[in-house]
C-alpha positions in Angstrom: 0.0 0.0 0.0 1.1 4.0 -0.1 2.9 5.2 2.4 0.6 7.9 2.5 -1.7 10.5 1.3 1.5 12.7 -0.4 2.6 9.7 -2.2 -1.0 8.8 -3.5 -1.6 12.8 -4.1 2.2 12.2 -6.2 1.0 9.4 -8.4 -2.4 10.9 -8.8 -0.7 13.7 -10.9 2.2 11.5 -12.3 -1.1 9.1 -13.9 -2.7 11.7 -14.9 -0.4 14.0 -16.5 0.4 10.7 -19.2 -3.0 10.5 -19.9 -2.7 14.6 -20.7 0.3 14.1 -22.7 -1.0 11.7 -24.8 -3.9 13.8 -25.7 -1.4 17.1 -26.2 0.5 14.2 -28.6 -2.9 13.2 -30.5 -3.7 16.6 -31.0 -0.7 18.1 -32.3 -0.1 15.8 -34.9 -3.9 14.6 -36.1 -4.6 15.2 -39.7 -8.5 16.0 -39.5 -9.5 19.7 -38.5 -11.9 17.7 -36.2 -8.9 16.4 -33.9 -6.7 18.7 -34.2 -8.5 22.1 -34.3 -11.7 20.7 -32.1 -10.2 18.7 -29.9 -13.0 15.9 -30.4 -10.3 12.9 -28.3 -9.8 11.0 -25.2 -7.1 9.5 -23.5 -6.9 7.5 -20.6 -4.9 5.0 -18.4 -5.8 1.7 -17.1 -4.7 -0.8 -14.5 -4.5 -4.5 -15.2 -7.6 -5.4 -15.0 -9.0 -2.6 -17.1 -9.8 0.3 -14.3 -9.3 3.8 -15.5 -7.0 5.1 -13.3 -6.4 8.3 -14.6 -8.6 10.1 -17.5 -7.4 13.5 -19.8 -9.4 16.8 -19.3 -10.4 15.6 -22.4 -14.4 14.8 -23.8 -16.8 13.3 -20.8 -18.8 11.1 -22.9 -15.3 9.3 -24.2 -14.1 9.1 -20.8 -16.8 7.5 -18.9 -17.6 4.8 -21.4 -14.0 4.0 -22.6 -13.5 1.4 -19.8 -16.3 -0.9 -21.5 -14.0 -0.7 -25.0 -11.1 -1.6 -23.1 -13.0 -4.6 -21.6 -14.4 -5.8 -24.9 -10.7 -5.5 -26.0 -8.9 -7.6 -23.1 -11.8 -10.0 -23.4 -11.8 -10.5 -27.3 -7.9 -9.7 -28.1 -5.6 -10.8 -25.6 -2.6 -8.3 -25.9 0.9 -8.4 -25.6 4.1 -6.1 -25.7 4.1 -4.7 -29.3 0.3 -5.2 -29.7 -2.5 -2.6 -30.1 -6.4 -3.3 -31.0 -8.7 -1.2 -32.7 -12.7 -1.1 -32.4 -15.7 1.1 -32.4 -18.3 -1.1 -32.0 -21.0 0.5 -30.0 -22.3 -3.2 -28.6 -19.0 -3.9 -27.6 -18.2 -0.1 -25.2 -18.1 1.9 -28.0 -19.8 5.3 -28.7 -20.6 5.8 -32.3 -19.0 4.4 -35.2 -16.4 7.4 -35.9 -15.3 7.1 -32.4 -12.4 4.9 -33.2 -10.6 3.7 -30.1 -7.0 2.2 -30.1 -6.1 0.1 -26.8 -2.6 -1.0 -26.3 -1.1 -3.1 -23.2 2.2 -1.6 -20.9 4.2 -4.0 -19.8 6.5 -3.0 -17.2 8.8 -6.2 -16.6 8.3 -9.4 -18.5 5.3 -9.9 -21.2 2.2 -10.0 -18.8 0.5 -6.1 -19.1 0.5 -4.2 -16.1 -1.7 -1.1 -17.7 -3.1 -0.1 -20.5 -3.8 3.3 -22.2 -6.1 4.0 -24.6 -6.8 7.1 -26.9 -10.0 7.3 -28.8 -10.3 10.1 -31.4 -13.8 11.2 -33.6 -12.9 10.4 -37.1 -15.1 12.6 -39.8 -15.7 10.0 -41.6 -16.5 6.0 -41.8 -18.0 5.1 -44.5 -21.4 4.3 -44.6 -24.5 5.7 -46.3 -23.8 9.8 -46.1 -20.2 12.1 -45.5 -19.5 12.4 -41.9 -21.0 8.9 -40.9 -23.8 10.6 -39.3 -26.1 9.6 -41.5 -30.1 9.6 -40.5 -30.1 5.5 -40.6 -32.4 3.0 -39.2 -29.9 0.6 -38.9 -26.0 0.6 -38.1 -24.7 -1.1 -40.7 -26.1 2.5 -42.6 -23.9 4.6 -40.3 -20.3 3.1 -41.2 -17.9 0.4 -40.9 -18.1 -1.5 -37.3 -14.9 -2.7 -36.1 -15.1 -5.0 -33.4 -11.8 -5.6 -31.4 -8.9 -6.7 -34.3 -5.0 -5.9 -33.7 -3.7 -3.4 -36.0 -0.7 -3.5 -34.8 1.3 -6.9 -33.7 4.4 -6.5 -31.8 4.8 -3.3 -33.2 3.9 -4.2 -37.3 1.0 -2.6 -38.6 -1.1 -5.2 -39.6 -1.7 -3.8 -43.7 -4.7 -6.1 -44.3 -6.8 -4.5 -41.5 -5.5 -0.9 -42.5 -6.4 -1.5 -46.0 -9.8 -3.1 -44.8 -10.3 0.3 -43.2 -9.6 2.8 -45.8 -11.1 1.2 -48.6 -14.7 2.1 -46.8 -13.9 5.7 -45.8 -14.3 8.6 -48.4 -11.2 10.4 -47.4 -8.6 7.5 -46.3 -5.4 9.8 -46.4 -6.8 11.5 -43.6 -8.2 8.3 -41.8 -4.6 7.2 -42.1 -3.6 10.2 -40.4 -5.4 10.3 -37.7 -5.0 6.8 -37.1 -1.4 7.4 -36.8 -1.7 10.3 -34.7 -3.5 7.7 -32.3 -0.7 5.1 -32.4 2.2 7.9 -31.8 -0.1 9.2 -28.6 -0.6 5.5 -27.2 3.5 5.0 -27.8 4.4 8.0 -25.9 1.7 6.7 -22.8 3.5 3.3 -22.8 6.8 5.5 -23.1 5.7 7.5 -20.0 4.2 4.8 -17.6 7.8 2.4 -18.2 9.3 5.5 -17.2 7.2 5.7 -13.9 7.7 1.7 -13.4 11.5 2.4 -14.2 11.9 5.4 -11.6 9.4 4.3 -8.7 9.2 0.3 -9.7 6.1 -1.9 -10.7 4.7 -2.7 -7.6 4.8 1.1 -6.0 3.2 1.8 -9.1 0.3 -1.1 -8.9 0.0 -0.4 -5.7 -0.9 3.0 -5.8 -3.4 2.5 -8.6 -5.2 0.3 -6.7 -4.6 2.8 -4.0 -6.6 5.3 -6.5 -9.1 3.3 -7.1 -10.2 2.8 -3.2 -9.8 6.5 -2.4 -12.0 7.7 -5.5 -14.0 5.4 -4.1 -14.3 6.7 -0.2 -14.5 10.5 -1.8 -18.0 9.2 -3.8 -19.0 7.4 -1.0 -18.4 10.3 1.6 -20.6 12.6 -1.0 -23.9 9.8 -0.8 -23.2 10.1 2.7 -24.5 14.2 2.8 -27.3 14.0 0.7 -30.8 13.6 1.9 -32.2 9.4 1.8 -35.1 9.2 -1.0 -36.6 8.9 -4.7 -36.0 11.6 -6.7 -38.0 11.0 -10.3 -37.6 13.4 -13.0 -38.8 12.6 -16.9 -37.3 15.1 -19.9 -38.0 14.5 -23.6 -36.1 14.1 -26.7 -38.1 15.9 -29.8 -37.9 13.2 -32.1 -35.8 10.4 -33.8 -35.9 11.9 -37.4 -38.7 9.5 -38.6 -41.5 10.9 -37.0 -41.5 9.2 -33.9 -41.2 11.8 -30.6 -41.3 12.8 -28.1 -39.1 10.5 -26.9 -39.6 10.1 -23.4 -36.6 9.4 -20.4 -37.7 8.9 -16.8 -35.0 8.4 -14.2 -35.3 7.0 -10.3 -32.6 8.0 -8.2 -32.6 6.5 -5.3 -30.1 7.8 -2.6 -29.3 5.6 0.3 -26.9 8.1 2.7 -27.2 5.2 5.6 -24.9 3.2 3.3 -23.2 5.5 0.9 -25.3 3.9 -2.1 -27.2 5.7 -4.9 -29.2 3.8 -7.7 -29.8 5.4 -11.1 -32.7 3.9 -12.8 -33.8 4.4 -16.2 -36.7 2.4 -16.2 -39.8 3.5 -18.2 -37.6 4.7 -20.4 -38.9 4.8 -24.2 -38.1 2.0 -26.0 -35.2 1.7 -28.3 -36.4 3.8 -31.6 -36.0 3.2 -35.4 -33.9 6.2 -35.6 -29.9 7.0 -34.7 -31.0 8.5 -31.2 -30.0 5.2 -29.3 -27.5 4.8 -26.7 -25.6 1.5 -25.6 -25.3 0.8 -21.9 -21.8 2.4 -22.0 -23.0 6.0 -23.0 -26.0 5.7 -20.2 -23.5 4.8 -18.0 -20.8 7.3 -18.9 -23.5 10.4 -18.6 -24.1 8.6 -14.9 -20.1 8.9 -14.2 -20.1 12.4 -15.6 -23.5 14.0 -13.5 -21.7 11.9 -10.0 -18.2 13.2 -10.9 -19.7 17.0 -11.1 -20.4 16.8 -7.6 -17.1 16.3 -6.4 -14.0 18.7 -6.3 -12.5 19.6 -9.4 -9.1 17.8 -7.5 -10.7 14.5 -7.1 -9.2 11.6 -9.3 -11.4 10.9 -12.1 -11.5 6.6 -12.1 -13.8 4.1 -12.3 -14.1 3.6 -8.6 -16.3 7.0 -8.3 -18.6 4.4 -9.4 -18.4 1.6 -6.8 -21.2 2.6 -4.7 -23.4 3.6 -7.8 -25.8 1.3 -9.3 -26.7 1.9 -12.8 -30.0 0.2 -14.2 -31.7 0.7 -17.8 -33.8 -2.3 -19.4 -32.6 -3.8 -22.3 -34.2 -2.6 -25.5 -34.9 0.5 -24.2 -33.2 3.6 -25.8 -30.9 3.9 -22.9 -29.4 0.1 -23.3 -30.3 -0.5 -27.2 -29.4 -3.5 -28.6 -28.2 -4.8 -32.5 -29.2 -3.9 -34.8 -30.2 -0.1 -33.6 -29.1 2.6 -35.1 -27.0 4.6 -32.4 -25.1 8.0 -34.5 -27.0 10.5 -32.3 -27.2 8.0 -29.2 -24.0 9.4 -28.7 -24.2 13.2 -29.1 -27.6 13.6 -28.4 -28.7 11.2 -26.4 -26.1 11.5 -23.9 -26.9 15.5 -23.3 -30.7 14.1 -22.5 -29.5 11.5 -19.9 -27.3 14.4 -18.2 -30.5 16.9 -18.4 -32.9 14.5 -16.5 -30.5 13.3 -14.1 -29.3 16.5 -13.2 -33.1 17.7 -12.8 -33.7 14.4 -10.4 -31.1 15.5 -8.5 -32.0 19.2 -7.8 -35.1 17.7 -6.2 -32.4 16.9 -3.8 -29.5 19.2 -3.5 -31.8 22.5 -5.2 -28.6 24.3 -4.2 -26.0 22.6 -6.2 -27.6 22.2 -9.4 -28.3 24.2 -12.7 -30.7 24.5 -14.7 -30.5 22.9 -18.1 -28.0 24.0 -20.9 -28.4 24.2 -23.9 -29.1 19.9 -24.0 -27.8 19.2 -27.9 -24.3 19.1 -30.0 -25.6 20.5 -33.1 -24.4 18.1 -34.9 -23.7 19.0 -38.3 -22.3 17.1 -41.3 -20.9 18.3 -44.7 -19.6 16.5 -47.6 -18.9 16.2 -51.3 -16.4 17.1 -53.4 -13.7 20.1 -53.1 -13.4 21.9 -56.2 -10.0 22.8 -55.6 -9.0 19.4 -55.6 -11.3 17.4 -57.2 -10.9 15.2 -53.9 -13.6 14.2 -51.5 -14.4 15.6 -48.3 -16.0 15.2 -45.0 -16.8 17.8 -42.4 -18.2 17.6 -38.7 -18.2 20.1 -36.2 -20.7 20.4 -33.1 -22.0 23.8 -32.1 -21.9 25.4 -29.3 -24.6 26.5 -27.1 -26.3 28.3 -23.6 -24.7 26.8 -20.1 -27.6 26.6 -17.9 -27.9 29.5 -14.7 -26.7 28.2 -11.6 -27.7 28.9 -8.2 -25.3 31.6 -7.3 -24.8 32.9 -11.3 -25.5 33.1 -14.8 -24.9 30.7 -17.6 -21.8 31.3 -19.9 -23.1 32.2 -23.8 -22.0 29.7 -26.7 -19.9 27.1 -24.8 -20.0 23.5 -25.1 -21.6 21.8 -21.9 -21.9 18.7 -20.4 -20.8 15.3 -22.7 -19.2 17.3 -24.6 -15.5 19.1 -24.1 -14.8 20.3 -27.6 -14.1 23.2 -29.4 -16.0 25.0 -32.4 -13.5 24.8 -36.2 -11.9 28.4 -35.9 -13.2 30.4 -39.2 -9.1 30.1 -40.4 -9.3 26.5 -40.0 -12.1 25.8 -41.3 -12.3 27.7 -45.0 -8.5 26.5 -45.2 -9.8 22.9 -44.8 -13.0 22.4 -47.0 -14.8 24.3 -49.7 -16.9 26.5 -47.1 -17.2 29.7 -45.8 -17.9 31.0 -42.5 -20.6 34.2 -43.0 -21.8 34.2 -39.6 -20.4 33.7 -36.3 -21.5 35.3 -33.3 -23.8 35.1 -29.8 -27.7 34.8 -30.2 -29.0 37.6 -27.8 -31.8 37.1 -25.7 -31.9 33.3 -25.9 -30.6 32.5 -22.5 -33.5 32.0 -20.2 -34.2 34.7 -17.9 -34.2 34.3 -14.1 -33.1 35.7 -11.2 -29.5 34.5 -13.0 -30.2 34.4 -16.6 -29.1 31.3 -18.9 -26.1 31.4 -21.0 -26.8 32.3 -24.7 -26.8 30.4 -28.0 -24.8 30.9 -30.9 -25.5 31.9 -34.3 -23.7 29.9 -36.6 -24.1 30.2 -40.7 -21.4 28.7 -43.3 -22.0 29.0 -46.8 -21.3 25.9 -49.9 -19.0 27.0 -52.1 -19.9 23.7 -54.0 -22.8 21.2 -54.3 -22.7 19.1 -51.0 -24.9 16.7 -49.0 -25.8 18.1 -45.6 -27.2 16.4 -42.3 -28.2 18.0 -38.8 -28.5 15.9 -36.0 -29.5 18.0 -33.3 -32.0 18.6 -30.7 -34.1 21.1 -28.6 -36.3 22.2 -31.4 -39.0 21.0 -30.1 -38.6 20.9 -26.1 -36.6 24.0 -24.7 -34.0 23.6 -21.9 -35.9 23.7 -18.9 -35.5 26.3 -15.7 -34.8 25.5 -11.9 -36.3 27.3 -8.9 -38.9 29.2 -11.0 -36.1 30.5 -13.6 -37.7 30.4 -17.3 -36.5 28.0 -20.1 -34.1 28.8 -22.7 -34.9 29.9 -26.3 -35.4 26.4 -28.8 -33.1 26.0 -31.7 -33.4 26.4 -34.9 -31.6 24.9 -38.3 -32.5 27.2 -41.7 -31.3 26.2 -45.0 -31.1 29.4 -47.4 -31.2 29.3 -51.2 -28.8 31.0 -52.9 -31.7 33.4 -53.9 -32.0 34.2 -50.3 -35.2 32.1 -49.5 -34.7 30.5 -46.1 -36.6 27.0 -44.9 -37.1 26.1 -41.9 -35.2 21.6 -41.4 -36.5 19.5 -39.1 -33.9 18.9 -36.0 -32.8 15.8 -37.8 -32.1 15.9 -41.1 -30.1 15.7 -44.3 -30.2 18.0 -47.4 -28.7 17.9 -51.1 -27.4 21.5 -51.4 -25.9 23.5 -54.6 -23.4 25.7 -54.5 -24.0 29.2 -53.2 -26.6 28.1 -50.4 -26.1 29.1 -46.4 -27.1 26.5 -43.0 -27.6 28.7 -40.1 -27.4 27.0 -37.4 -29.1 29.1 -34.3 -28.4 26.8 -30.9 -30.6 27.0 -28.2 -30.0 28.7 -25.0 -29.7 27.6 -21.3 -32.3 27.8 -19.0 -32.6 30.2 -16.1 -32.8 29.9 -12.5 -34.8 31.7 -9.9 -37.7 33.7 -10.1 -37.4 36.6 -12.3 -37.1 40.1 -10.7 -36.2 38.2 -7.1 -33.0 40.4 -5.6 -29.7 38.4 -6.5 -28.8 36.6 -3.1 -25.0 36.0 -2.4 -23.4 33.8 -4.0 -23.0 30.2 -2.5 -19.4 28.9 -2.3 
């Protein structure tokens, strides 16, 4: 065991500060505008038996379901020195198909792995039926190629057959390859930087204090349970739809709180079931919104590992659209989905701790899609970006205007990046006024976002909150909806569907307009001090 709480406090940091590194590594030399620019990767660091130990201040909804890809991976791929395996399948811990995750074993002495680290980067585009991979689908296989867990590298040789396998079902492999690349190189320099640590402090102080980790993060969520008031707290939020015509789409969560014994229960049952459109989740994105909502109530210091989530019980039926099975259709179950699960969790839990918890942001990604061909190089191309949105008020201040919240950790394309990249241009980019809901502290506003074709493409929104606005706490009001136009290049604007995909011609505009958070308080109530 650790000497003591320095030396756990030492390693903490030391874990951590790989998993960081690997990002910084990922980022600085990915191909894609998407990784690079956005920041849209995870990295993370794992024991033996496939604990996170230490997580990047990277994207939340990567984070808390990565541990179930690494799983899938130790369970289907037995690794050793020299090995790494690729997947994305959603049913086995992934996310969504363009979340490609690469998991590689550290061994410190000998060939038996001691850790792992893992990086998982958005790629913008898998194949499947439209650029991006974000197609609307009613099945996966429409979405992109799913990888279950296959070596591409063994003992440190590419395997070529899976590579080519890979790029010969993307529309823009020179960038896949890229990317991909820039995932191996960050995974290299986190087995680099935890033989180091074995090297310097040796393997057992190390395993020892991950283990270590994993019991304290455990005590510190166990020792928050223990200050919040026993009961059922039942809250029910809506998606608007899942692009075929089916919505609302209802979510209704039980948490139960059990401060006696430092237990909470999470569950999602009487959930809607699973729905013919990509608005699915898997278990491991209902689980990693859980991790995220539990993780928010602890200090910023804590260690973020999977023992937060000892004493917390997750429970969604199978079928349902929080644990959907094969052959469901899961793009947005990801993006959108995973905001949803955040907003009626969160809203279950101001019913007990009304002090601690905002009010809903702005509850969507924005997710929008872009692809065709670039007439400067007669190549094709594939753009993704989410947008930005309205943080919800909080109990002692206002929301922050066009920021990404919640499951999301990214950045928007900066206008430079972005024209440089694909045939587009940025002809509006600013806050939308007014949109955060008012309260005695106002919600955050939207953004206002509007690119214009510069040649014929195929567009798709996924996004949410056009329907259903983000909801206020403690009598604040909701936030202003969103709203997707697409604008002729006569000037006539219509007014998409939250979900949905477009054959444009050059010369025509997509404003995106993002909703904004909601507000808390009653309106016009004098501002008390602020809470600390």
């Amino acid at each position: 065991m650790p000497a003591d709480a320095l030396e756990l406090a030492l390693f903490h940091h030391a874990f951590h500060s790989v998993a960081e590194e690997m990002g910084a590594v990922l980022r600085r030399t990915a191909f894609s505008p998407n990784i690079k620019e956005r920041r849209d990767y995870s990295c993370a660091i794992f024991d033996a038996a496939g604990e996170a130990i230490a997580m990047g201040d990277h994207m939340p909804v990567h984070l808390g379901s990565m541990p179930m890809s690494v799983a899938a991976a130790l369970r289907d791929c037995p690794m050793r020195r020299g090995d790494m395996v690729l997947l994305n399948d959603p049913y086995r811990g992934g996310t969504h198909l363009p979340d490609l995750t690469l998991v590689a074993p550290v061994s410190a002495a000998g060939r038996k792995p001691d850790f792992y680290v893992a990086a998982r980067a958005h790629h913008a585009d898998i194949g499947g039926a439209a650029p991006g991979s974000m197609a609307l689908a009613r099945e996966i296989q429409a979405e992109g190629l799913r990888i279950p867990p296959v070596k591409l590298l063994r003992g440190d040789r590419l395997a070529p057959e899976i590579l080519a396998l890979l790029l010969a079902n993307v529309r823009t492999p020179a960038e896949r390859e890229g990317d991909l690349s820039a995932q191996i190189g960050a995974c290299r320099t986190g087995i680099t930087r935890m033989r180091e640590l074995a090297a310097r402090y040796g393997r057992a102080r190390l395993t020892a204090n991950a283990r270590a980790l994993l019991a304290y993060s455990a005590r510190l969520m166990e020792s928050e349970l223990a200050r919040l008031p026993a009961g059922v707290y039942r809250a029910e939020d809506a998606l608007d739809d899942d692009g075929f015509g089916s919505g609302p789409v209802r979510l209704r969560v039980a948490l139960r709180l059990d401060p006696r014994r430092r237990r909470a229960e999470v569950d999602f049952s009487g959930t809607a079931p699973q729905t013919a459109g990509g608005i699915n989740a898997v278990f491991a994105i209902t689980w990693s919104a859980v991790f995220y909502v539990f993780r928010c109530l602890l200090p910023e210091e804590a260690p973020a590992t999977t023992g937060l989530m000892r004493p917390i019980a997750v429970r969604a039926p199978g079928g349902c659209l929080l644990n959907a099975g094969w052959p469901a259709a899961v793009a947005a179950g990801n993006v959108e989905t995973s905001q949803r699960i955040v907003d009626v969790l969160l809203r279950a839990l101001a019913r007990a701790a009304p002090r601690r918890v905002p009010a809903a942001s702005s509850g969507t990604m924005n997710n929008l899609t872009v692809g065709g061909y670039d007439p400067r190089t007669g190549e094709p191309y594939a753009y993704y970006e989410t947008i930005a949105g309205g943080m919800g008020a909080r109990p002692d201040s206002g929301g922050i205007g066009g920021v990404h919240t919640h499951m999301t950790n990214s950045l928007n394309t900066p206008a430079e990046a972005l024209e440089y990249a694909y045939p587009l241009r940025l002809r509006q980019y600013r806050l939308r006024r007014g949109s955060g809901g008012a309260g005695r502290f106002r919600g955050g506003d939207g953004l206002v976002r509007e690119l214009e074709l510069l040649a014929p493409a195929q567009a798709t929104i996924l996004a949410d909150r056009r329907i259903t606005a983000p909801y206020g706490l403690a009598g604040g009001r909701p936030g202003r909806k969103g709203r997707t136009l697409a604008i002729s290049p006569s000037g006539k604007a219509v007014r998409l569907p939250g979900k949905a995909t477009r054959h444009l011609p050059a010369g025509a505009r997509l404003r995106i307009e993002s909703p904004g958070g909601g507000g808390w308080g009653l309106p016009g109530r004098k501002k008390t001090k602020s809470i600390r």
